[in-house]
Steps between C-alpha positions, in 0.01 A plus 500: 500500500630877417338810588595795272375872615495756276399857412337422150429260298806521240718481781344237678472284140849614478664327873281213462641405204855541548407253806366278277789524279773388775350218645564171347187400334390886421197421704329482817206453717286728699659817340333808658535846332383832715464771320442825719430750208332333246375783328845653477743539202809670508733553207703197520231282563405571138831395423418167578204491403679579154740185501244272595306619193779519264559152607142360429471650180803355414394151553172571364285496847238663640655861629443622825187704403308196362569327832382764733193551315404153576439554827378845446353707208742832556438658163112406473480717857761769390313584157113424650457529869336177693309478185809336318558228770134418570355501169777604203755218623283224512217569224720631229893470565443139673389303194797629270778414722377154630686219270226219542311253632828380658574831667423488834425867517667830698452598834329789399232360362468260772468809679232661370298219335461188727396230455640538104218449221260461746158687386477695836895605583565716817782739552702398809727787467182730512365343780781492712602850449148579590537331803819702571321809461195365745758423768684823467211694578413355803596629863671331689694124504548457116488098354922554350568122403176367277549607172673207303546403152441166559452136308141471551233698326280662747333822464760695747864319416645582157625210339784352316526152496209273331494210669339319257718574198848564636493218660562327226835665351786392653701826317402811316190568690505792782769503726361801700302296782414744697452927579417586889424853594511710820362854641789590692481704833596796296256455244770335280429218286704166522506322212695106535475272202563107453669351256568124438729565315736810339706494196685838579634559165212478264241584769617653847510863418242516313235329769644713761454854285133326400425413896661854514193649301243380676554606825537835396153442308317361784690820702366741258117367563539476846700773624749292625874529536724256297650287772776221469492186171631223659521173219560149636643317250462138651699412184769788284703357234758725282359267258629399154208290387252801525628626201738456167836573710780316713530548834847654417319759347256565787787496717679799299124689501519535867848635467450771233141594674743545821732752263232665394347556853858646540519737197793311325454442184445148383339269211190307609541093385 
């Protein structure tokens, strides 16, 4: 197990993978990632952000962008309001970036339409802000620790697992298990997410700038303050079978994204 604490997300991405990188497998269990200013991004963090990209692209995988709009709809809300995320996203942008029948989906649809092609959908996320904002209004002892996005599909969690169809795929279905959330005694809001398991080069950054987004959505409806991400990785991997490069190449990502953090100049692999 390996706790990393960090001030954003870049940087946290950033330790935990040079971890990964000098330990003997490039792997390890129960990694946990605290991030105290999620919403935060300072000059060099773009930097890495930058290498990481450059490095994707390069191998022809899904940038860091694509992956953080999986969990959350960024440029829906930026261009349309909560009209984009409740309605936009899933009616219209949705059904052009979903591959198949095979595709098991993105979290932000699960999100917002649950259960999936069912006649009657609800809209956990809705709901559960809702219930934020019914909680914050009321005097006295608040309830901080029920909002969860959780693997069940009632009314008040927001889900993310389908039992009955990820079940069955023993890879490429969701590896994000899990999303709690917390009213903090400051009227901060925790956010802690699950995941089985974490390929940090082709996915890491980009789920923590997604999980990233959506706090600081639900924090715009509710009034809150953006509190502290904290990932559990129950599995990370600097993987080389997540994508079309060798782990010696992985291994010399981490090290240029490190330069650039740095300001040296430096070629991405």
């Amino acid at each position: 197990m390996k706790t990393v604490t960090q001030t954003t997300c870049e940087q946290a991405w950033l330790e935990a993978a040079e971890y990964l990188a000098d330990t003997s497998e490039h792997a390890e269990y129960n990694l946990i990632i605290e991030i105290s200013k999620p919403t935060l991004h300072e000059p060099a963090d773009h930097r890495i952000r930058a290498a990481v990209d450059r490095f994707l692209r390069n191998h022809d995988s899904y940038p860091v962008s694509s992956v953080a709009g999986t969990i959350f709809p960024a440029a829906e809300y930026i261009n349309h309001g909560t009209r984009g995320v409740y309605e936009i996203y899933p009616e219209e942008v949705y059904p052009e970036i979903r591959l198949g029948p095979s595709d098991w989906g993105r979290y932000a649809h699960r999100l917002v339409r649950w259960p999936a092609g069912s006649k009657t959908p609800i809209n956990p996320l809705e709901i559960l802000i809702e219930k934020m904002k019914t909680q914050l209004k009321e005097k006295g002892p608040r309830m901080r620790a029920c909002y969860e996005l959780s693997l069940t599909d009632s009314a008040i969690d927001l889900p993310l697992y389908d039992p009955v169809t990820d079940c069955r795929r023993p890879r490429g279905g969701p590896c994000l298990s899990h999303v709690s959330l917390k009213i903090g005694a400051t009227d901060s809001l925790y956010l802690t997410a699950l995941y089985r398991s974490h390929s940090y080069v082709a996915r890491a950054l980009g789920n923590f700038l997604g999980l990233a987004d959506l706090q600081a959505f639900i924090c715009d409806q509710t009034g809150l303050a953006p509190g502290p991400l904290v990932s559990v990785s129950s599995y990370a991997r600097l993987e080389a079978d997540g994508g079309d490069w060798k782990v010696s190449e992985a291994l010399q990502l981490v090290k240029s994204a490190r330069l650039a953090f740095e300001g040296v100049a430096h070629e991405a692999a």
